[in-house]
C-alpha atoms as one frame of an Amber mdcrd trajectory, in Angstrom:
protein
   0.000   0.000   0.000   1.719   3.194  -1.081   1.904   6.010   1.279   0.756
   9.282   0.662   2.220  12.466   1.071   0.370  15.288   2.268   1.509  18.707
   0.995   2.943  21.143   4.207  -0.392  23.194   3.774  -2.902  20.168   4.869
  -0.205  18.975   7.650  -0.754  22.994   9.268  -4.369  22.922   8.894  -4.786
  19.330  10.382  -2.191  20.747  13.307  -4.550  23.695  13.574  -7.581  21.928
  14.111  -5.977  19.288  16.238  -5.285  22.167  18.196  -8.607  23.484  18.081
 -10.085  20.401  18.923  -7.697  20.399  22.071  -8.770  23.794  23.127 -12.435
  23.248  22.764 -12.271  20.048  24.622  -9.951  21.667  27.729 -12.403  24.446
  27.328 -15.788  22.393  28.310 -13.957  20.390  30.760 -12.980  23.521  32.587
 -16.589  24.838  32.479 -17.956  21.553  33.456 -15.742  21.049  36.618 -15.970
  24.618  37.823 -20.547  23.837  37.640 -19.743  20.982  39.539 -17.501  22.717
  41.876 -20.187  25.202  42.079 -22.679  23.116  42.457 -21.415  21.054  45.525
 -20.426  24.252  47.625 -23.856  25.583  47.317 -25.315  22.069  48.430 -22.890
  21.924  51.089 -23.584  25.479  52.398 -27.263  24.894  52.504 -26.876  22.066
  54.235 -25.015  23.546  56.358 -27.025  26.156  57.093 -29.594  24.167  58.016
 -27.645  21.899  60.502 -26.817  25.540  61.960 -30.165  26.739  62.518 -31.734
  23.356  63.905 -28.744  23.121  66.066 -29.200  26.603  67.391 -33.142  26.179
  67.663 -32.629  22.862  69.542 -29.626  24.699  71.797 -32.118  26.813  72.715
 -34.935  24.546  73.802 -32.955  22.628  75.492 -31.533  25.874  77.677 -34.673
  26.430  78.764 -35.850  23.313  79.397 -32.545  23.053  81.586 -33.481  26.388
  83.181 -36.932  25.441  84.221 -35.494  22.137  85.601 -32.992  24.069  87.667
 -35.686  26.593  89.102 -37.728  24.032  89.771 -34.877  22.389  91.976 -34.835
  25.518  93.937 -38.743  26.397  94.167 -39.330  22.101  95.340 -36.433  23.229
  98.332 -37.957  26.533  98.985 -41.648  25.241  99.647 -41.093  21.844 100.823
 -43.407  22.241 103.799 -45.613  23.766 101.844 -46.809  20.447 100.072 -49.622
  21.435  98.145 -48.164  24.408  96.166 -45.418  22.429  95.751 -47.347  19.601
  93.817 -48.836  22.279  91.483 -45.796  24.054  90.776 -44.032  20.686  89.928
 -47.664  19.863  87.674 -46.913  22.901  86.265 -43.550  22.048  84.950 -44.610
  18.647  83.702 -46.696  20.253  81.814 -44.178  22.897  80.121 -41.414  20.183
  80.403 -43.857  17.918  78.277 -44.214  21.109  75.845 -40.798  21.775  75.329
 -40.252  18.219  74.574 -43.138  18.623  71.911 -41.374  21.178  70.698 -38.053
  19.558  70.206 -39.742  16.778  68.520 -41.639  19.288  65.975 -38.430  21.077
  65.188 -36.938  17.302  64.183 -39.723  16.815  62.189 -39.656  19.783  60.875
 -35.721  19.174  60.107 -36.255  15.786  58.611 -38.926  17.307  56.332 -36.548
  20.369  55.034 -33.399  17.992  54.380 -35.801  15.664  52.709 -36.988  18.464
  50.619 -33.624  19.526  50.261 -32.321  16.653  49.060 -35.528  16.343  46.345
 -34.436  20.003  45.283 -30.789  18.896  44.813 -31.430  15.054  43.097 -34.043
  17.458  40.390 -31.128  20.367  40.102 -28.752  17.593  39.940 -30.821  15.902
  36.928 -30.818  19.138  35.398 -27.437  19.797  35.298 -26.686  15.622  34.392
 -28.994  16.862  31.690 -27.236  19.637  30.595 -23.747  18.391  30.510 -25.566
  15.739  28.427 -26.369  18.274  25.701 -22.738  19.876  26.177 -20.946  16.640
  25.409 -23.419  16.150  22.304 -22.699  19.422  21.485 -18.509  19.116  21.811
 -19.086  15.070  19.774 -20.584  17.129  16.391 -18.140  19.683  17.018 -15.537
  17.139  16.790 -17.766  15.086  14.462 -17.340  18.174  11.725 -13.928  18.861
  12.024 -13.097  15.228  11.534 -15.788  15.569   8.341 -13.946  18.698   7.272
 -10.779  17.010   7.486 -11.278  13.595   5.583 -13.498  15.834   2.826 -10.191
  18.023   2.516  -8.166  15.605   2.533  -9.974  13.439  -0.232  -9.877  16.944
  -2.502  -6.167  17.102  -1.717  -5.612  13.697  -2.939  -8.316  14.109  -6.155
């Protein structure tokens, strides 16, 4: 099979697109990492956020639940001869005790529902942006897909 020759004109051009193809392809990887990038610090700051505020909500609660335990510690010393307003006092602390714990639970709750929906919002942005970088990478392939066309139709009117 004899080899052919290409003139010094085709052997630039197929250089320059080679090197074309190289920058386009560096290009979109570049913009594709720095979306990811992107993407991961905003999950992790709302997330973060989050695990702040439910953390400072249930901080919180629980000082005050502490607080009311303590002055009830001092209120059951200060009236213990005086039994019967010391039984409703103490009902009346079950009572906010058992609120406060209702409380805590509801904020849970309320914490497991927003990292749920959280992590609903991030799996559909995250589908998005799969879908995307789908269409970028079909994009780049008839990029490439045209230069390569380009090249073998030059190069067949070279050799013609």
């Amino acid at each position: 099979m004899p080899m052919l020759f290409l003139p010094a004109d085709t052997s630039k051009m197929m250089q320059s697109k080679k090197k074309r193809l190289d920058f386009l392809t560096k290009n979109y990887m570049k913009g594709s990492q720095q979306k990811l990038e992107q993407l991961w610090n905003n999950q992790y700051s709302q997330r973060q956020k989050l695990t702040e505020q439910y953390s400072q909500q249930v901080s919180s609660a629980r000082q005050q639940w502490e607080t009311e335990a303590q002055r009830a510690e001092d209120q059951e010393e200060q009236l213990n001869n005086l039994m019967r307003q010391q039984q409703k006092i103490f009902q009346q602390l079950k009572v906010a005790h058992k609120q406060k714990l209702k409380t805590v639970k509801e904020l849970y709750k309320q914490y497991i529902k927003n990292i749920e929906e959280m992590d609903r919002s991030h799996e559909t942005f995250l589908q998005g942006a799969q879908q995307e970088l789908k269409k970028d990478m079909a994009s780049l392939q008839k990029k490439i897909l045209a230069d390569m066309v380009s090249i073998d139709q030059f190069g067949r009117r070279d050799r013609e």
